[in-house]
C-alpha positions, -999 to 999 in steps of 0.1 A, spaced: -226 458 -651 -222 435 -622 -185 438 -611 -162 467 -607 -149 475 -641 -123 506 -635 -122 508 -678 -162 512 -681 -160 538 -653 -134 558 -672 -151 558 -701 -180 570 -684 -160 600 -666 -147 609 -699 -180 608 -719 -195 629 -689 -168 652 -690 -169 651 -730 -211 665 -723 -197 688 -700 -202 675 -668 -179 677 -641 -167 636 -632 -151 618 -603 -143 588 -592 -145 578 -553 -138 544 -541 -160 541 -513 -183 560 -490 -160 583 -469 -144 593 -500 -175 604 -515 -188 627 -484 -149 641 -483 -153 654 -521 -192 661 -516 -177 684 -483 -155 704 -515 -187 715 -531 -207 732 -502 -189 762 -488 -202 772 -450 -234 786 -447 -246 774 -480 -284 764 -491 -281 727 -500 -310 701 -501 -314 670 -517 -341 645 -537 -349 614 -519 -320 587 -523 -315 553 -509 -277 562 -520 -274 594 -501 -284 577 -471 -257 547 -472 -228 575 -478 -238 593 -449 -245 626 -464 -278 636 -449 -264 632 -416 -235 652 -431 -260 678 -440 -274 678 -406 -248 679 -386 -230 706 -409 -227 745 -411 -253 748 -438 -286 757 -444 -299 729 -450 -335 725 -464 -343 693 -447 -375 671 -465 -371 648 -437 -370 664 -409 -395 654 -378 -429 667 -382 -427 682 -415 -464 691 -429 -474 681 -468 -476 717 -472 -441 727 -457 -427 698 -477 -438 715 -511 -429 744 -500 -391 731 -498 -396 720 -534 -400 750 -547 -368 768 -527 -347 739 -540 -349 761 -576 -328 788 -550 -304 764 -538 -267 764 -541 -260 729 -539 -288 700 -551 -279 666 -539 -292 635 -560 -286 599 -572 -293 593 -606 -313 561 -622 -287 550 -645 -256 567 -663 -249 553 -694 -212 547 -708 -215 578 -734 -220 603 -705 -262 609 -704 -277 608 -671 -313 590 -669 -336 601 -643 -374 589 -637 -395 612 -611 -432 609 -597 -437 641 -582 -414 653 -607 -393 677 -582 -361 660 -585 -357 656 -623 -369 695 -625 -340 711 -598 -315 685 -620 -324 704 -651 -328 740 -636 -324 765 -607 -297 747 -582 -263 765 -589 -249 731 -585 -261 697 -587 -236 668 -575 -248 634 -589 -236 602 -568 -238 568 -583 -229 536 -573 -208 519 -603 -241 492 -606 -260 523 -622 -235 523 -650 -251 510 -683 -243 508 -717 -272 523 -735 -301 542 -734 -320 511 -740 -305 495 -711 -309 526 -688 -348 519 -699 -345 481 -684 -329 491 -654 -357 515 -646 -385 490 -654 -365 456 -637 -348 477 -605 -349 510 -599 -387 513 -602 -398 480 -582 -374 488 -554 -380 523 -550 -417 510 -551 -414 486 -527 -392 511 -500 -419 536 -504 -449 509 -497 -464 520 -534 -496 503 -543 -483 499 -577 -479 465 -600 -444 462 -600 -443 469 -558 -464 441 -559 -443 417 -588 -409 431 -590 -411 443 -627 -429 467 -647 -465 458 -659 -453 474 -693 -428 445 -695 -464 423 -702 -464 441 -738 -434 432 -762 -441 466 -779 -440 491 -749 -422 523 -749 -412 546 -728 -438 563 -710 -456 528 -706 -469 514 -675 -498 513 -646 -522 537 -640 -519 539 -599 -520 571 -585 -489 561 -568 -467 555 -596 -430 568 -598 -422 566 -628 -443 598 -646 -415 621 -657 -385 610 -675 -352 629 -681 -321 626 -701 -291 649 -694 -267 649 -724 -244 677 -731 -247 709 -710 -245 747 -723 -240 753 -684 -205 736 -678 -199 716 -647 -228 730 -632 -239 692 -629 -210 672 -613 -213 632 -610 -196 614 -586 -190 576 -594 -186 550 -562 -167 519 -566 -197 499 -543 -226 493 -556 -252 520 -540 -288 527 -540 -316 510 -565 
C-alpha cells in the first residue's frame, strides 16, 4: 500500500478491533505521542523494543524526558549484561512500546524478532502493549506481510544495525533465491533478525494490545 487509503485503514481498525485489539487512528506524529501520553499514567514502568518508528514520533525522548520509570535500552553506557537484564523486567512492565512488521487488513499483527525479546513481551507479561504503525505497514495478507519482511523490513533493519547478513549486503532475502521457500527460510549468520516469527490474531486478553495507525509512512 503505497498512498494513504483512509478505507484500507478502517478496515484494518475494525478487523483489529473485531480480534480484540484496541485501534486508533492518528494523522501524524504529535498526534501519536498525544494518545501514547493517555496510556502511561505518572510514575509508570514503560520500556520499549528497538523501533526506527518510535524514534521519528518522538517517543523515546517522550519517555525520557517524562515522569516515568522508564527502562531505557539505550541509555549511555549500558553493559550487555544490564541490557538483558532490562529484557527480562520488560515481562513486569506496565506499558511495552513497539512497531510492528506489518498489520494485515483482517486485523493480525506480524512481528519477526532476532533476539526474540520483543515478539515475547508482545505476547506476554506487559499489562499493556501500544503498537504504532505507519499506514505503509498495512498489507493485505499474510502472504504479503511474508514479502514485506523478506523485501523491507528485514534488509533495512539489516542495513541500520550494520548486520553481516545477505540481504544487508543485497537488499532482499537470500530465501527469495529459492521459488519454494517458506517461512522460517533464510541465511545462516549469526547476525540474523529474522529467527522468531509471530502472529497476533484474536486476543482472550481484550485491549490489552492497542495499535495505533499513522497516516505517514514510519519505520521499515
Amino acid at each position: 500500500m503505497q498512498e494513504l487509503d483512509m478505507t484500507i485503514i478502517e478496515r484494518t481498525i475494525k478487523a483489529l478491533k473485531g480480534n480484540n485489539m484496541d485501534a486508533y487512528y492518528c494523522g501524524n506524529a504529535e498526534q501519536v505521542r498525544a494518545k501514547v501520553k493517555e496510556f502511561l499514567e505518572s510514575g509508570c514502568t514503560v520500556t520499549h523494543g528497538g523501533s526506527v518508528t518510535l524514534a521519528q514520533c518522538g517517543i523515546t525522548e517522550m519517555l525520557k524526558n517524562g515522569d516515568y520509570n522508564y527502562l531505557d535500552r539505550n541509555r549511555e553506557g549500558i553493559t550487555r549484561e544490564e541490557v538483558e537484564e532490562l529484557y527480562r523486567k520488560t515481562f513486569s512492565s506496565d506499558v511495552y512500546l513497539t512497531s510492528a512488521n506489518a498489520i494485515t487488513e483482517n486485523g493480525l499483527l506480524f512481528n519477526v524478532d532476532g533476539n526474540s525479546n520483543r515478539v515475547a513481551a508482545i505476547m506476554f507479561g506487559p499489562k499493556s502493549v501500544v503498537v504504532i504503525a505507519g499506514y505503509n505497514k498495512i498489507v493485505k495478507n499474510f502472504d504479503e506481510a511474508f514479502d514485506r519482511l523478506r523485501t523491507t523490513a528485514a534488509p533495512k533493519n539489516a542495513m541500520r544495525l550494520n548486520c553481516n547478513t545477505y540481504c544487508a549486503k543485497t537488499g532482499r532475502c537470500v530465501s527469495l533465491n529459492n521459488p519454494s521457500s517458506d517461512i522460517g527460510d533464510g541465511c545462516k549468520s549469526e547476525q540474523r533478525i529474522c529467527c522468531s516469527y509471530t502472529v497476533s490474531a484474536f486476543q482472550r486478553n481484550k485491549n490489552r494490545i492497542k495499535v495505533i495507525i499513522a497516516g505517514e509512512k514510519l519505520g521499515y
